[in-house]
N, C-alpha and C positions, 0 to 999 in steps of 0.2 A: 312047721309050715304045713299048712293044708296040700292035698295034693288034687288035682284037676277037679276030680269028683265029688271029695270034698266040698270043695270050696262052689261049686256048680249049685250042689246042693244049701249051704251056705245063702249065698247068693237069691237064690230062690224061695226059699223060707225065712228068710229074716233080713232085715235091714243090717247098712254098711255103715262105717264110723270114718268120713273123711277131713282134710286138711286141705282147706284152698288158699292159693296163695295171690292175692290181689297186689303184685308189685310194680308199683311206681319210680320214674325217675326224677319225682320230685316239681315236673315242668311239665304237671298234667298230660304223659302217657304211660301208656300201661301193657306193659308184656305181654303176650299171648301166644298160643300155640295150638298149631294146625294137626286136629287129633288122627293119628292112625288108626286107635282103636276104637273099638265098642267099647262102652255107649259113646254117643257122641262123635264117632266118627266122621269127616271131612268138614267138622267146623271149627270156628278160632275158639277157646276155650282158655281160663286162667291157671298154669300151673297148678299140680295140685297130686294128692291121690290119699290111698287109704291107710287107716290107723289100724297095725296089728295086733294082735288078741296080746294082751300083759305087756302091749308099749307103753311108757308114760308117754304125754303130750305133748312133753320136751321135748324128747326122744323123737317121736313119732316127727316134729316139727322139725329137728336138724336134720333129719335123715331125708324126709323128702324133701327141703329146701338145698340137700347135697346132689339128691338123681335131679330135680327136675331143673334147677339153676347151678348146678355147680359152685354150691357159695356155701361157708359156713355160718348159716345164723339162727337167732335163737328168740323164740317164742317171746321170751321177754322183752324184746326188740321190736316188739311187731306191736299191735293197734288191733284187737279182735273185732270183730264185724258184728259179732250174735251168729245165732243159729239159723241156717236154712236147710231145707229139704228138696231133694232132687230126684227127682219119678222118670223113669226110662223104660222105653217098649222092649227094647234090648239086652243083652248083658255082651260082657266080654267073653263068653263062650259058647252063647244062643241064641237066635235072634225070635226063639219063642220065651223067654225068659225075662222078663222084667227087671232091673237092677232098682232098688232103693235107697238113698243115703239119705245120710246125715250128716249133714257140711259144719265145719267150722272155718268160717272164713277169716284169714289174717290180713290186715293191709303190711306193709315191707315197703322203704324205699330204699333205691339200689341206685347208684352209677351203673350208665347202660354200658359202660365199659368194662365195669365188674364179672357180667355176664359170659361166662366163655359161649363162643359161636358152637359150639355141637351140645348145649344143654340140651336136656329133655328128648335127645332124639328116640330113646326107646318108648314115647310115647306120641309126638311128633316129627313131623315133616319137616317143620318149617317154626320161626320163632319170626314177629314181628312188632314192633312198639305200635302203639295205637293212641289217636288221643281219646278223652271218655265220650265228644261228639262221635268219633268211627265207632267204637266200639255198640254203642248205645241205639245206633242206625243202619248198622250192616246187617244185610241178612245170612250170612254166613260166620255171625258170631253169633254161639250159642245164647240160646235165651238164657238159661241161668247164665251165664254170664252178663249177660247185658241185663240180669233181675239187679245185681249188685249194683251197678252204674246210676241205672234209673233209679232206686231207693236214696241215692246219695243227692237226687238235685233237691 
């Protein structure tokens, strides 16, 4: 594991490798979470985060599907989306620093009961279901998030 500076530098010179997780309960709503951090912070945003250097995408996909939902599930399981790209003034360590990804988005349907109530806290506040109308018209849900929504109608 990279350590602050690192990965600072990381960060700055080259683009990130993430996993979003677009989960549904089936009855048209969809998970969300009120981000603490940079990028992105104080808006609703989809589960999700980054893929470590010699993770496979299996891997990479149980592992964040374990911190950010508390659920063991598996890439095979899921509905890929394609690829999108996500451009920020920000990073998580500077707010002169730009972050760049490279998103792979999963669709996941979940029983909202499956979800333990403190998922995701080390990266949210707050967890809320939304339906794809809220999600698509809020202005406190991020645009890439609400890029995924609008591409679906």
């Amino acid at each position: 594991m990279l350590d602050v500076d690192d990965f600072r530098r990381v960060v700055r010179d080259a683009p990130l490798v993430a996993i979003d997780l677009l989960v549904g309960d089936g009855n048209g709503h969809y998970l969300l979470g009120l981000r603490r951090n940079r990028p992105a912070a104080g808006f609703w945003f989809v589960p999700g985060g980054r893929v470590y250097k010699d993770e496979a995408l299996d891997a990479a996909f149980a592992r964040i599907a374990r911190a950010e939902l508390g659920l063991e599930l598996s890439r095979s399981g899921a509905t890929a989306m394609g690829v999108s790209e996500h451009f920020y003034p920000d990073s998580f360590a500077d707010v002169t620093i730009g972050t760049h990804y490279v998103v792979l988005p999963y669709r996941v349907t979940v029983s909202r009961e499956a979800i333990p109530v403190r998922a995701g806290e080390k990266q949210h506040c707050a967890l809320e279901w939304m339906s794809s109308m809220q999600l698509r018209t809020r202005t406190d849900v991020h645009a890439h998030t609400r890029a995924y929504f609008i591409a679906d109608e």
